[in-house]
Structure formats: C-alpha cells, structure tokens
N, C-alpha and C positions, 0 to 999 in steps of 0.2 A: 416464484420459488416453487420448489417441485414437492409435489405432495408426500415424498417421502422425508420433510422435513416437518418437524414438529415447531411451528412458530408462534413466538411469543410477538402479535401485531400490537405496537403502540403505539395510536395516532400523540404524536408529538405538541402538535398544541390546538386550543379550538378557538376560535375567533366569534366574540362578537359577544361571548358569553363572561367577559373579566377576567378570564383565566390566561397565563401569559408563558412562554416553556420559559423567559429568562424575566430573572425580576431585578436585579439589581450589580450595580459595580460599588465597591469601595475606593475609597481615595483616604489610605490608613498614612498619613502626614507624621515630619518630625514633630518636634516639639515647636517649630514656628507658624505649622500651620492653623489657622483658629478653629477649634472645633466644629462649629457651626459650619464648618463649610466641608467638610469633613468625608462626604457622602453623594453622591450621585448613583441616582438611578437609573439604569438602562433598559428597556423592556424591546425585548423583539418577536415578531410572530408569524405565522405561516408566510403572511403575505410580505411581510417585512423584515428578510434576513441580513440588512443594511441596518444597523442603527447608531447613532450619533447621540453624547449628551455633551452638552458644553456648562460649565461652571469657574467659575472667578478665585483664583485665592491671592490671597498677598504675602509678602513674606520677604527677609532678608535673603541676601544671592548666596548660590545651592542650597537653597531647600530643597530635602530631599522627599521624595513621594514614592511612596508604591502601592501598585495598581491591582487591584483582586476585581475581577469581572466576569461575566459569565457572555459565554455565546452559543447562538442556537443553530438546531438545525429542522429543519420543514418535513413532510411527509412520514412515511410509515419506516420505522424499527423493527426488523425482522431482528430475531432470534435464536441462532440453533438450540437446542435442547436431545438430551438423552446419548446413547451411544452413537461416535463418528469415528470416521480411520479416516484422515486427510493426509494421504500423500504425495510428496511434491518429486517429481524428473526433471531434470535440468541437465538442459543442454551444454556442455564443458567442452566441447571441441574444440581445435584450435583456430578455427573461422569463429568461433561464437566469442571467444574470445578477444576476436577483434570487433567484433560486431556491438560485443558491449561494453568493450576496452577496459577492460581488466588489467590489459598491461599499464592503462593510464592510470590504475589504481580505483576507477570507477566501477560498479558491479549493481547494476539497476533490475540481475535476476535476484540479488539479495534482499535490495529493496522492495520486490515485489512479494517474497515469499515473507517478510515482515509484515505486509498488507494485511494478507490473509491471516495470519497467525493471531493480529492483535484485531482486526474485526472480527474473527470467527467467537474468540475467545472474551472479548473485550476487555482485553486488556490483566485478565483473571485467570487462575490458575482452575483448571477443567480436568478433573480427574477421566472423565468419561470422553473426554476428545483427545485424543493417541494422533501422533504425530511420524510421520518418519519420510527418508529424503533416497532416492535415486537418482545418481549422478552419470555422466555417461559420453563416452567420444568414442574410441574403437570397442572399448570394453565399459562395463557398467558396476560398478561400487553403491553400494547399500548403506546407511545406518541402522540403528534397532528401533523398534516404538518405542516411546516415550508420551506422557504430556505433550499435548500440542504446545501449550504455554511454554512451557520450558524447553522446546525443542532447540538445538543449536543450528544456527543454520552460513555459518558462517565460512564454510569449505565450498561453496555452493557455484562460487567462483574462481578459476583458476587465474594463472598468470602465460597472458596471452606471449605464444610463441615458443614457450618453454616447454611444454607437455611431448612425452616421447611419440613416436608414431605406435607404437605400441600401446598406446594408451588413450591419448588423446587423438592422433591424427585421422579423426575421422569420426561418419555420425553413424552410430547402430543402434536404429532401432530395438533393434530384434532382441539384443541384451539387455537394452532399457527396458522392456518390457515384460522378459521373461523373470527379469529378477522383480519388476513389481506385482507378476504372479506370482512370484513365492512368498512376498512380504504379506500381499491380501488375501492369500490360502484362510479357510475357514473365519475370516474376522465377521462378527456380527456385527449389526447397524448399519449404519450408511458409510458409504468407501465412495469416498471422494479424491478426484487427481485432478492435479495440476501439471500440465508438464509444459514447458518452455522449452522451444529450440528456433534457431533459425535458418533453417534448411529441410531438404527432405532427405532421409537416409541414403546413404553414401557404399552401404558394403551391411556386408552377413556376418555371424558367426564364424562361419568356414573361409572368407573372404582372403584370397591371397595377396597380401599386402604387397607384394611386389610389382601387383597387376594392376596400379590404378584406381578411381575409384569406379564402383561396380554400381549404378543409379537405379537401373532395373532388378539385380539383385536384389539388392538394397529397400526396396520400397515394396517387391514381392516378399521379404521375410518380414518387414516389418507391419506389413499387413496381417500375415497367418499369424506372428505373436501378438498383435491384437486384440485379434477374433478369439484366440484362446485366451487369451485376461477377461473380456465382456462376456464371456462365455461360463466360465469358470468362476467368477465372483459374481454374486448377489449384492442388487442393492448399490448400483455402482454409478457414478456420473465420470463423465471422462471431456475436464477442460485441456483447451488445449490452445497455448498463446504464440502466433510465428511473428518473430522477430524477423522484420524483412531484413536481406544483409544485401547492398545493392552490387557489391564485389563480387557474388560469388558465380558468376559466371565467368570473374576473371579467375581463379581457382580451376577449375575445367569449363570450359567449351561446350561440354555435355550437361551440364548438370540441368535440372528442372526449371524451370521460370518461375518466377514469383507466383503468376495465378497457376500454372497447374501446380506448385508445391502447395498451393490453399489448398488445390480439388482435392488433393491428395491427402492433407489433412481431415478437411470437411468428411471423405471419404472413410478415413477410417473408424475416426471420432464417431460418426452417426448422425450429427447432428450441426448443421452450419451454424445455429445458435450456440452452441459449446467451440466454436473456433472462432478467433478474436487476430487481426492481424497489429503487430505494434507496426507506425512507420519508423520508427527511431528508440533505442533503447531507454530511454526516461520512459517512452510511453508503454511499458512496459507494465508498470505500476498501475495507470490508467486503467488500461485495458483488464488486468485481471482483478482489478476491483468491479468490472459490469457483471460477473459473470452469477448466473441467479445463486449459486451456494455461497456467495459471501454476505452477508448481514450489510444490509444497504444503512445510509444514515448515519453513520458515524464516525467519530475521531479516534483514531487509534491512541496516538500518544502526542506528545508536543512537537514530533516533528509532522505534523500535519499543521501545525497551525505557525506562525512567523508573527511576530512584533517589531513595529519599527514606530520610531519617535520623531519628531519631526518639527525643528525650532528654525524661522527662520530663513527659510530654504531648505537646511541641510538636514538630512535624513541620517540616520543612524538604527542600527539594532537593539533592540532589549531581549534583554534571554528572560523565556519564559519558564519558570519556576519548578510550576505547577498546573497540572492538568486532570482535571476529577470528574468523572459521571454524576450529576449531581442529582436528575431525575430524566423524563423521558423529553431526549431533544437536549438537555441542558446540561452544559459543561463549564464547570468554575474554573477558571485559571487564575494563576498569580505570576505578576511582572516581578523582576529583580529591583529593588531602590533604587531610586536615578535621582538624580538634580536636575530641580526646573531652573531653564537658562530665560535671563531676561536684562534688559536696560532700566539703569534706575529710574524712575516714574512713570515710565511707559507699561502698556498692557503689552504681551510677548505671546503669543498665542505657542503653547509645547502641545502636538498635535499626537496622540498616543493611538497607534490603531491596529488590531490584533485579525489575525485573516487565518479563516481556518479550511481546510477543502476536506469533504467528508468523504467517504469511502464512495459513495453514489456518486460523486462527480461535483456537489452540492458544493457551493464557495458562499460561506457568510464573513461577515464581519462585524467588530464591537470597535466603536470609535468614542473615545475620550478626549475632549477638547479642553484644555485646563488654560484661563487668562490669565496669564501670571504676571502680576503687578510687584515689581520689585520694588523696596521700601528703604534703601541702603546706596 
C-alpha cells in the first residue's frame, strides 16, 4: 500500500495463543430439532481457512434448519481512512462492448467497479470517500461526485453494437482524460483511477471520422492528456486494467498488438505495477482487486461468497441471507431455512458448505456436515 494512504493494519488472527478470528456456527432448528444438539462450533485460523464440523440430529422428514456461521479470512486488513476521490474510466466502445458482451447482457466492467466500491468502503457509507465515473468511446460523458458508497454505477456498460459512430465507435483517449482532469481539478487527499479498456486509443479529438481509425494519433493524444492529468493533480495513483480483446486486429489490420498496447499502457501509467492485464472479461474483477489501493482481505457482500447443500449426490444452492463484518477477519452469515432430506432409519449425511473468495484473491470455506437420522 503506498504511503499516501492512512492504514488501519489488522493482523486478522494469532495462532498458538487461544484466540480464534471465527468462533462458532449455529444450527437454530424447528421445533423437532432437540435442543442439545442445537449448536456447533467452527473455529478457523490463519493456517486453517478450510474448516469442517460435523454433528447428528434426528428428527421427523423436513425438518427444517437454518445455518448462521461465521468464515474467515488470513493475513493483513488494510484500511483507507481520511479524504479520497476515487474515480473510475471505462471503457464503452463498441469493440469493448463485445469484448465484455454487454450485448449478452453480461457486464463484468460493472462487476468490477462494485469490487472496488464495497472493499474501499466496506460495505459502509464514507462521507469522506467521493466517488465519480468517466465513461468513453469516440466522446467521453461524466457523472458528478458523490459518496463513493452510494455512487451509481450502473450506465457503466453499454449495449454492444448499438452505440452511434458518433459516440461510441471508437476509443479516445484523449476525452477520457481531459474530462477526468476537470473532475480532479483542485480535489484534496488522495485521487485514485481506475480505468478499464481493451484496446489502445483509436483516434483524437479532432479525429475525422471518415478517415478510419487513426492508431498513432490516437496514442500520441492520448499520451499528452495524460501527462497533463499526472501533472496537474496532486496526490494521484493511476490504475489501469486491459482487457485483452483477441478480435481486434480483425476490426483493422493496423491496430497495436496485444504486448505493445501493454507498453503503451505501462508507458503512460508510469508504472507496470499499476497495469494489470485481464485475459477474459470475468477476470476483470480479479485483476482490479490486486491493485495495492484496494483494502486486501475482504468480503464485499454475499455475492462473494455461494452456498450449496449437498444430500446424497445432488447439490443444490442456498441463498445466503445474510453477511456482517463481525470483527477483524470474521464474517457472520446466515443461510435461508431448508429441509434436511433423509431415509427413514438411516443416517443421510446433508453436507452445507459456504465458500467465500476475499478481495486478495483468498478462498476460504465453512463446512457443516449435519447426520440426519430420520425418525418417521
């Protein structure tokens, strides 16, 4: 994390010493379940973000159980603190478009600016972290700051194919950047971007749409607006995520290659550590959770984490409820009520197991193994 950030480091749990980041699952039963059995505990810990508890109940068929458990996560919890201006460029052209198939209805630059929003913030409303989005194809459109928390970010993708030439058909830098020099004009604290695209700019301001796309143009304007944004603003990190698009030399013949559109990246950015290559639009998400201004270690919300149940053979989903920071490393969830399936006198193992993947890359899980002995 770079020293212009004010971090709040919480070593998440300590080993050896009794102390545990997760202490316990409940198993809060109908009314057939017998008390006494009622409870299970889970405990996981640095070394052991895998953990498993198994227990017995009996009970006539569908009884129903629901699951409150906690899962961990290992190493250091960074923190931002104090004043931030975090905002996000995204790439809307009509190649990115297909790139992240948008027109499939999928939009994985959404996904990823959700990443950041709810790790930066944890999930909490930040008066002090201001939020706002630059969007961009031939021309470049603005929102206003806001709360980062609250920030909308839902325009963020277009519909692949649809977009006029006038608008979308094409990448400009050069707009994309001069309009996020006027957003970051005078902001104190830290001024963080994120910008995603999958290509290297395409054309200029001045750019005659009827002439093609303009590659050397294009990558010389979008340089000098650069240089004046890193110039001009204090206090500034500049991420930067390329979505490889492996068509887009079917698009023109000229355009850049995959590695020199990195150099070209790397080049403007400053720093090859701040440019992260996706090979596939999912991993989109991935890659701009590494980047050091996001708070490593954690769970955003419950779409980070999936439950699936499991009698039998057959696997099935539980929706998860509920999802709470509960201290450092530890996060409480709650399963939806389900009915345990079983054969009458026989033991039925309903195998419940919750997988969460943290902002760091980190995959734990919390496994509940219930033997359900049907009585009916």
């Amino acid at each position: 994390m770079k020293k212009v950030f004010t971090l709040v480091l919480v070593i998440g749990f300590v080993l050896g010493l009794g102390m545990f980041g997760c202490k316990s699952a409940k198993l809060q039963g109908s009314r057939y379940v017998n008390p006494g059995l009622n409870r299970v505990r889970v405990t996981c810990s640095q070394s052991q973000l895998s953990t498993t508890k198994v227990k017995e109940v009996k009970g006539v068929n569908n009884t129903k159980i629901a699951i409150e458990g906690q899962i961990c996560l290992s190493g250091e919890i960074t923190t931002v603190s104090g004043d931030a201006n975090v905002l996000f460029i995204i790439d809307k052209s009509n190649s990115m478009q297909y790139a992240d198939k948008s027109f499939l209805g999928q939009c994985s630059r959404k996904d990823a600016v959700k990443k950041v929003i709810n790790a930066t913030t944890g999930g909490k409303a930040n008066n002090n972290i201001k939020g706002a989005i630059v969007t961009f194809g031939r021309q470049a459109k603005a929102t206003n700051w806001t709360s980062l928390s609250s920030l909308s970010y839902s325009n963020v993708c277009g519909e692949g194919g649809s977009g006029s030439w006038s608008d979308d058909g094409g990448t400009n830098y050069e707009a994309a950047f001069e309009k996020a020099a006027e957003l970051l004009k005078g902001k104190s604290g830290m001024n963080i971007i994120y910008f995603i695209t999958d290509g290297a700019p395409s054309l200029t301001n001045s750019s005659n749409l009827n002439s093609g796309n303009d590659w050397s143009g294009g990558q010389s304007a979008g340089r000098t607006a650069m240089n004046k944004l890193r110039n001009s603003v204090s206090d500034l990190t500049v991420n930067a995520v390329y979505l490889v698009d492996p068509k887009l030399s079917t698009y023109d013949e000229g355009a850049p290659s995959e590695s020199d559109t990195y150099d070209y990246l790397v080049s403007i950015v400053g720093n090859a550590n701040n440019v992260k290559k996706a090979d596939h639009a999912s991993d989109l998400v991935e890659k701009i959770s590494t980047f050091d201004t996001v708070p490593e270690g954690t769970f955003a919300s419950t779409s980070d984490l999936s439950a699936l149940v499991t009698v039998s053979g057959e696997t099935s989903n539980v929706k998860i409820e509920e999802l709470t920071h509960t201290s450092e490393g530890v996060y409480t969830y709650k399963l939806k009520e389900v009915a345990l399936h079983g054969v009458s006198g026989e033991v039925t193992e309903n195998i419940f197991k919750v997988t969460g993947k943290g902002s760091n890359g980190e995959t734990s899980t919390s496994t509940v193994i219930i033997k359900f002995t049907r009585t009916n």
